[in-house]
N, C-alpha and C positions, 0 to 999 in steps of 0.2 A: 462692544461684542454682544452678539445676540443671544436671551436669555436660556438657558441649558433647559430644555423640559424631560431628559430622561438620558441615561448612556447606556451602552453595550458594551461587550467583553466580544476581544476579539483576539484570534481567528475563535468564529463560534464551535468549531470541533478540533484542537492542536494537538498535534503528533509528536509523542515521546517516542523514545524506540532505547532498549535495553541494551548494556554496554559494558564490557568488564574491565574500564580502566578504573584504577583505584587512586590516578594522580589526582591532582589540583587541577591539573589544565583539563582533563579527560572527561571533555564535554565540548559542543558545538553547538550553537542556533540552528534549529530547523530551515528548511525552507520559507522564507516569507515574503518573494516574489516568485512570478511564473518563470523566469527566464536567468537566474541566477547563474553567477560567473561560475565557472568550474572552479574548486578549491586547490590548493597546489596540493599536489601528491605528496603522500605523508600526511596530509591532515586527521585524517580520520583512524587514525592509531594515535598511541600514547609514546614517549623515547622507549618503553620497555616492551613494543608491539601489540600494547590489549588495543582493543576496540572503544574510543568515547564512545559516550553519551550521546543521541538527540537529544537534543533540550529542546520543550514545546514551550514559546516566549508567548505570554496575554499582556492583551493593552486594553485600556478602558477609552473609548471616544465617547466625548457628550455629542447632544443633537439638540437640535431646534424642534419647535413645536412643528415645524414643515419639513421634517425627517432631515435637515442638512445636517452637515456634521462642522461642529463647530472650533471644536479644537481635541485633542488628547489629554485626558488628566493622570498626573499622576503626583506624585506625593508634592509637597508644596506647602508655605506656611498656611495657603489658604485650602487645602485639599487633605481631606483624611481619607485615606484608603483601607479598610480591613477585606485580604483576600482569605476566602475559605475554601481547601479543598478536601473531596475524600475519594480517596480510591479505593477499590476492593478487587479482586479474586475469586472469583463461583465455579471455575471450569471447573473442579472435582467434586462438584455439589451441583453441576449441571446434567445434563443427558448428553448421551455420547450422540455425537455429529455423525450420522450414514450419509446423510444427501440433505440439500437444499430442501425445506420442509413447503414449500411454496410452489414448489412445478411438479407438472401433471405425476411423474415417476412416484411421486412422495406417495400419493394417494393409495398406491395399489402395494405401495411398501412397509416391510415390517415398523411397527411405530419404533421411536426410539426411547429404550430405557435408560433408567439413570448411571453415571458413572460412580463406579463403586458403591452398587446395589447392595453389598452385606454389609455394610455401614447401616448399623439401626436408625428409623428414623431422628429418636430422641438424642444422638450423638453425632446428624448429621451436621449439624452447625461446626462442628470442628475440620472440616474438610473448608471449609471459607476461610479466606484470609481475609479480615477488615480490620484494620489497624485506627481506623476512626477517622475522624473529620482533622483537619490541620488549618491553625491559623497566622499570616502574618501582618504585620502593621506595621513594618517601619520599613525605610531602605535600609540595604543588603542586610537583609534578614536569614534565617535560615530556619527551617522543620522539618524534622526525619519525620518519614512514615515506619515508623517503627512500632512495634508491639503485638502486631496480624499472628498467628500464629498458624500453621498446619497439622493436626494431628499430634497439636502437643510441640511441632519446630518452629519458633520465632522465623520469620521470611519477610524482613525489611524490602518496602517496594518502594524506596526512592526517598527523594525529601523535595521541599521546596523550598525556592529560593526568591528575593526580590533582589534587583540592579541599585543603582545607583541614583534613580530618580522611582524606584518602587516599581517597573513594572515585574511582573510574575514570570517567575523561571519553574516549570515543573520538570523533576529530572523519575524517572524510571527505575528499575533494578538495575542490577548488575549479571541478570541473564543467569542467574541462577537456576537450575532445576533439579530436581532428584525426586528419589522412593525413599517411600519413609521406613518400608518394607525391603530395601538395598533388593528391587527386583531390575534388570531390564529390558528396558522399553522393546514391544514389541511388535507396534501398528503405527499407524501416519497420527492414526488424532483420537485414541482412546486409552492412554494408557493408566487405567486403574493404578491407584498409589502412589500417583507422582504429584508433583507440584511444580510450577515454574513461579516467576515474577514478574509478569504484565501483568497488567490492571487497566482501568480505566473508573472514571469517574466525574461528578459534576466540579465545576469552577465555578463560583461567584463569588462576591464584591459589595460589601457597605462602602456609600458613599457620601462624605456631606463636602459639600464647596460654600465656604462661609458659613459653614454651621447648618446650613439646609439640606435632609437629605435629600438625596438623588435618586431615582430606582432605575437599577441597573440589570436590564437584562442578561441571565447567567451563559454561560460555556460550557464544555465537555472536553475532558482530555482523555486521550487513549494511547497506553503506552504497550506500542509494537517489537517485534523484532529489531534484527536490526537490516541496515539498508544496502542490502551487497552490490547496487548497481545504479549511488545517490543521483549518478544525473542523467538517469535514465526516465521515461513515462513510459505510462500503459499506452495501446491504442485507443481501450477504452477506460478513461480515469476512475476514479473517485468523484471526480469533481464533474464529467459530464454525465456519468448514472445520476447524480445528487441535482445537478441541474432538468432531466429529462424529467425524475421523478416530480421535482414541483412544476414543472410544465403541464405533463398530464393529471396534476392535482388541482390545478388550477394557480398555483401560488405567483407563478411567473409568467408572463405573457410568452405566446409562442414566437420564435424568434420569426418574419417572415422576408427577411433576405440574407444570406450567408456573407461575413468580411471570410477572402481567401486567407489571408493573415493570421487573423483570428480561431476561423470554424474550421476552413479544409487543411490547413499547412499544417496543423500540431496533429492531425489525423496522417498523416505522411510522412511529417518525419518522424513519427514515430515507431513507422512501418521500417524505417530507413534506420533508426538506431538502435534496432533490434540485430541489428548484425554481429554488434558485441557482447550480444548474450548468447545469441543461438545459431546456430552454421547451417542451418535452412534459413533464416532470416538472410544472414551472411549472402548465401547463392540467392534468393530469390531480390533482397532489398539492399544489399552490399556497395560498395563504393567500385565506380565500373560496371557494374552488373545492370540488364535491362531496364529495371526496373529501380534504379537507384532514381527517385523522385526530386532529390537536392541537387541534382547535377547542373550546374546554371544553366545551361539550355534545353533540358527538359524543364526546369521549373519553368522556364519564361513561358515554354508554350501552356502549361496546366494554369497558369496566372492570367494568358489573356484571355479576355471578354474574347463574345464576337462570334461566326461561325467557323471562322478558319483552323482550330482545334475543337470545333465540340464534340465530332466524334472520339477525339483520343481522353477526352473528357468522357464519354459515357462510357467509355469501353474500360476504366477505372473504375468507378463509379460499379458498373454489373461485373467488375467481380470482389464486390462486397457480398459477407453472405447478408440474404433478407429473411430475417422469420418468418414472412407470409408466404415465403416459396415453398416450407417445407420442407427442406433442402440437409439429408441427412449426410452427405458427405463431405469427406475432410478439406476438399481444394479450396473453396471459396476464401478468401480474405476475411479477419485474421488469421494465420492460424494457431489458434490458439483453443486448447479443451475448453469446454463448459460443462455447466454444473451437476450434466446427469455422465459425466467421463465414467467411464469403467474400465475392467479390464474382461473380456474382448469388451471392442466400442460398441456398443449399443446402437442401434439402426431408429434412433429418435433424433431430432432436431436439437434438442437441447444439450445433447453429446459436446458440440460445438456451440465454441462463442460469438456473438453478433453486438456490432455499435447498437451502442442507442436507440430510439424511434430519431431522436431528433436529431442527431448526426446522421442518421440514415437519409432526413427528409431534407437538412440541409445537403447534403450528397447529391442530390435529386436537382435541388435549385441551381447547385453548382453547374452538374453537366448541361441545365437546359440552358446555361448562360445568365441565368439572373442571381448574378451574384456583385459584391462588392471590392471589384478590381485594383484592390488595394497595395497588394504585395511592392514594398521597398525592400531592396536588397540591402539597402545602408542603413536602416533599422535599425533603432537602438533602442530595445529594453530598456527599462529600470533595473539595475546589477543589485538596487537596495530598497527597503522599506522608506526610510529614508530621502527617498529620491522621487517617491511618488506622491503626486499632488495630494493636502491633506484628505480632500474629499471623499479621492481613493483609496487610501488606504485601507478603509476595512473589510473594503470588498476585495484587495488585493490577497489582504490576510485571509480570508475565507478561503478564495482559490487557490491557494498557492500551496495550501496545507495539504489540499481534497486533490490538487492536481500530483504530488508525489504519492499519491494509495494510490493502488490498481483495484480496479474492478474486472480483472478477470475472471478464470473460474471458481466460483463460490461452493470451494470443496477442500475444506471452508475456508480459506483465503490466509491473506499475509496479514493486513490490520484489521479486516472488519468482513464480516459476512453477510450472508443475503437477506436478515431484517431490514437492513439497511435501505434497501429499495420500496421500501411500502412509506407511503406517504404518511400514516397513523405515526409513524417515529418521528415527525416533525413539528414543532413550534411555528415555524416560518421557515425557508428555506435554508439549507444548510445546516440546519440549527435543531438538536432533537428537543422531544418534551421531558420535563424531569418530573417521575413519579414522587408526588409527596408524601413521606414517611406516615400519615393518616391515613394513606390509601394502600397499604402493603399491595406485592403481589399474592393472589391464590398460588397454595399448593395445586400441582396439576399434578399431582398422582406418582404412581410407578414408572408409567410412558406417558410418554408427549407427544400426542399423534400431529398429524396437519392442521387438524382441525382447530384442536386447544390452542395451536401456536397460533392460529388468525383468528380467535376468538377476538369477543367486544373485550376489550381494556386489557388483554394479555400480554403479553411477553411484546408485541408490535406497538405499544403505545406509549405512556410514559418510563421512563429507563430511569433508576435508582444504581449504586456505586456496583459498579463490576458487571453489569448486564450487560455490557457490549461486545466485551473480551470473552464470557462465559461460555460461546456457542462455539469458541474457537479450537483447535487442535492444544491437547495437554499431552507431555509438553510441546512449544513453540519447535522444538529445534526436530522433533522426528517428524512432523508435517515439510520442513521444510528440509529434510535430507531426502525425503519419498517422490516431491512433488519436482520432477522433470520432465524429458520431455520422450519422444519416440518410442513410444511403451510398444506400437504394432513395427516393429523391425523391417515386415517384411513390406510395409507400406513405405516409410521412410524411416534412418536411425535418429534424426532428427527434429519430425514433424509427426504429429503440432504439438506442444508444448503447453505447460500451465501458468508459470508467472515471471517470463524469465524476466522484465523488469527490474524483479526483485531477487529473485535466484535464479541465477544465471546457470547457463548449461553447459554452454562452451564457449570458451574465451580467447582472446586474445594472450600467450601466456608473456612474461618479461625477456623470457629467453632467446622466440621467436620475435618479441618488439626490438631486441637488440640488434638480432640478426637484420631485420628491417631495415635500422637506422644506421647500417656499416657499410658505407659505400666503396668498401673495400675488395667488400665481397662479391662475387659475381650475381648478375642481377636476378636469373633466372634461380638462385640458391635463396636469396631474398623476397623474390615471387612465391615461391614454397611456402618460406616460413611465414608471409602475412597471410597468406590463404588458408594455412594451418590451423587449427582450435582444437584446444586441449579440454578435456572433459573436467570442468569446474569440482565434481565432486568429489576427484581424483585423490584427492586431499585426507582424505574419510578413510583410504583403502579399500580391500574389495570384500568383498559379502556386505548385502543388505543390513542384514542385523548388527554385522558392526558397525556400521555408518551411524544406523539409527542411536547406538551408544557412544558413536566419537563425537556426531554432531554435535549431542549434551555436554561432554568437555569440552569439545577443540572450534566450538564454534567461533572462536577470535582467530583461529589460525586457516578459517577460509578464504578466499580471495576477495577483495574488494578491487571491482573495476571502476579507475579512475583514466582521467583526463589526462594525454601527454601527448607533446607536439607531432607531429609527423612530419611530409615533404610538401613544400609549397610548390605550385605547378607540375607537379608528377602526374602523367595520367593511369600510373596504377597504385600511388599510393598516396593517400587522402592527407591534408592539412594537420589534422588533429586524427588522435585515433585514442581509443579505449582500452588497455590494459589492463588484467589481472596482473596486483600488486607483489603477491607472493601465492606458491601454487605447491603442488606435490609428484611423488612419482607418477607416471604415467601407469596407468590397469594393463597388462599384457591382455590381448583378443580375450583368453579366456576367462580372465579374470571379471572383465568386462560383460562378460556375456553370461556366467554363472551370477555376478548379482544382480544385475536387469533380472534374469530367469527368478531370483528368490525374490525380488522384488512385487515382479508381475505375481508371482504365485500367492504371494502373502496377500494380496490385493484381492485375487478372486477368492482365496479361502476367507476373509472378512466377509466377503459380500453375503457370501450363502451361509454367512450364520456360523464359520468356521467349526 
């Protein structure tokens, strides 16, 4: 076997997501291939209906002095593992989130002050939860992060755990939040005197194999929401922002021919399996519908080489939107808000979201025909980590993490927000730098304009326990009861939307998948009810404000859209389909339309300073 010169911690950024089952079993392995099986229905609940755990799983690979990867370590008579981790909590000791502090909007925008500004400075340390560093060394091990306090409340953020051969299991909250001040919440992502349970923080690893140590490059975990729509993706990931970004840093070679397979197909069906979140995705990329891209005879022609489709190639292709057009309205593809959204939309480019550069320019290679005519229909993923050549694996683990986060609009997002795209936050790719406890961050003041955030060695450069999570909406669950879709009504009730990936808008509900699968019933009745989506938020009831306070409770009792069979050879009703698991009464018109109207209000009244 060839001599170990160094190992890494892999996936280099792993995804917890917070979960309020209290069993034994109430918990599940993240994502740790691209293309994972769908899980049977029911998995993602506990027998008493809470919501698991994501568990974000680390492995250690040794390498070769010639970067190979030589094999996986983990505990062993000949292998000692000590993992350390620590996470922490700053969103109530951060500055409150108005807009992405990096596009042109910020510049001319009131800077942002801090959240719960009448917190003395010398007393502000107690609005942070850091429960400290945690260590284990043995198989199945266990350490709570317990101790963090807020404002004087103890706020346990999880524990960790190691398997049965030592690799690291980091598990999150229990989706905890509240006021410490029994106030309620009253905006998307500022709410003074609250506190949730995400975190985030660094991972590493002492290492000796025969007594030699190893130096082991460290990791990061960030522990999210949770995932209302697990086998779903963005159009534009985690993982291809994170890829673009070390392209144009230079870190990774520019790709210069597209695999269809690969580059263009998860850009399409993506486009295509937004129809189980959203009922404009539904009409525009739905099964049957023009534009349904997975239909086997549309795909074959978007797959072949050649002149004979390039125009239906390019005519795909322009209508993506491109940042260099300028292009301030909503039609182009995706549709999805970006990061300067408001209420009314703003007549800037940044209003809306746009792929990549590099997805953009493979786009471009595609329709001129110089691409990598790959596409096999009998294709078979790796369903497991396990199943992937050793070599691969760690790069599998990278992607696979990065590929369930969205990068859409970073306002301020579901796991992670828009530092995340500046090159300065990286190590090597994927992979951020970790500030050393020698080098504290500066205080940046009262407010934290544009500028201080992209200063030299600020807040964009090395990242210490909870800086990741910090920029994020407090709490987690009222960013995600606010952020849907259709805000201008009169343009569409359902377009464009901000992350329906992960919070869905309109679904598929059980009631009408039942009706679907009863071939008893007459067909044009069952034509209905699959055409039909019921409003996800439903669940919450009506007025804005109470939503923003059920969400905080009843966030285990919103729908999780999973995977269940449908009609094989049907041509209006697809193989598999996506259902909301469990849902709520339906909003009457008005009901409907009174909290969109408090919503949208409460929206413009933040903006102007309320």
């Amino acid at each position: 076997m060839s001599e170990i010169a160094y190992a890494k911690i892999h996936p280099a950024i792993g995804i917890a997501r917070v979960g309020n089952s209290k069993q034994t079993d109430g918990f599940y392995i993240g994502p740790q291939v691209t293309e994972p099986l769908p899980r049977e229905p029911g998995t993602y609940r506990d027998a008493t209906g809470a919501l698991k755990r994501e568990v974000a799983e680390f492995r250690i690979y040794a390498y070769d002095g010639n970067g190979r990867v030589v094999r996986e370590l983990t505990m062993d008579p000949t292998t000692e593992i000590t993992w350390t981790v620590e996470v922490a909590n700053h969103k109530a000791a951060w500055y409150n989130f108005e807009l992405a502090l990096d596009i042109p909007e910020a510049e001319t925008a009131a800077p942002s002050t801090r959240r719960n500004a009448e917190v003395a400075l010398r007393d502000r340390h107690n609005l942070s939860i850091t429960p400290g560093a945690r260590s284990i060394n043995t198989c199945s091990g266990v350490a709570q992060f317990q101790g963090g306090t807020f404002m004087g409340i103890e706020v346990p953020l999880g524990e960790l755990r190691t398997d049965t051969v030592g690799r690291l299991q980091v598990f999150g909250g229990h989706g905890r939040s509240a006021s410490y001040q029994e106030k309620p919440p009253t905006t998307f992502a500022n709410n003074d005197g609250w506190y949730d349970d995400t975190s985030d923080g660094p991972v590493t690893a002492t290492v000796l194999v025969d007594g030699r140590p190893i130096t082991v490059t460290p990791a990061w975990v960030v522990v999210a929401p949770p995932n209302y729509g697990p086998q779903q993706k963005a159009v534009r990931t985690m993982y291809a922002l994170m890829t673009d970004v070390a392209i144009q840093a230079g870190q990774l070679p520019a790709p210069t021919r597209p695999s269809f397979t690969d580059d263009i197909l998860p850009i399409l069906k993506a486009m295509c399996d937004l129809q189980w979140m959203n009922a404009g995705f539904a009409a525009g990329f739905g099964y049957g519908m023009p534009q349904h891209f997975l239909e086997p005879r549309y795909l074959s022609q978007l797959a072949e080489p050649g002149e004979t489709y390039a125009e239906l190639r390019r005519t795909v292709v322009n209508s993506f939107r491109n940042p260099q057009d300028g292009d301030i309205s909503m039609k182009p593809w995706p549709w999805i808000y970006g990061d300067a959204m408001n209420v009314p939309m703003p007549n800037v480019p940044d209003a809306m979201n746009t792929l990549t550069t590099t997805q953009l320019a493979l786009l471009d290679k595609w329709a001129e025909g110089d691409f990598e005519a790959d596409y096999d229909p009998h294709r078979q993923s790796p369903e497991s980590i396990d199943k992937v050549p050793l070599e691969q694996q760690p790069a599998m683990l990278d992607r696979a993490a990065m590929e369930f986060c969205i990068a859409d609009a970073f306002h301020p997002g579901c796991e992670m927000t828009w530092p995340v795209r500046h090159s300065t936050m990286y190590m090597e790719p994927y992979r951020w730098r970790h500030r050393s406890p020698e080098d504290p961050e500066p205080d940046y003041g009262t407010t934290l304009t544009p500028a201080m955030a992209k200063s030299y060695n600020g807040p964009l450069y090395g990242q210490y326990p909870g800086s990741i999570t910090r920029w994020m909406a407090i709490p987690w669950q009222t960013d995600t009861a606010s952020c849907r879709s259709g805000y201008d009504t009169e343009y569409d009730p359902y377009l464009p939307t901000f992350w329906p990936a992960r919070v869905p808008n309109q679904v598929l509900s059980k009631e009408n998948y039942d009706t679907v699968m009863n071939d008893s019933l007459p067909r044009e009745e069952r034509l209905a009810a699959y055409h039909q989506r019921a409003d996800w938020d439903r669940t919450l009831g009506a007025g804005h404000n109470k939503q923003l306070a059920r969400m905080v409770t009843d966030f285990d009792q919103m729908g999780i859209v999973e995977v269940q069979p449908g009609l094989n050879g049907d041509p209006d009703f697809p193989p598999q389909m996506q259902v909301e698991d469990r849902g709520g009464r339906d909003l009457t018109p008005e009901e409907r339309h009174d909290t969109d109207k408090g919503m949208r209000k409460l929206l413009i009244e933040q903006r102007r300073g309320r």
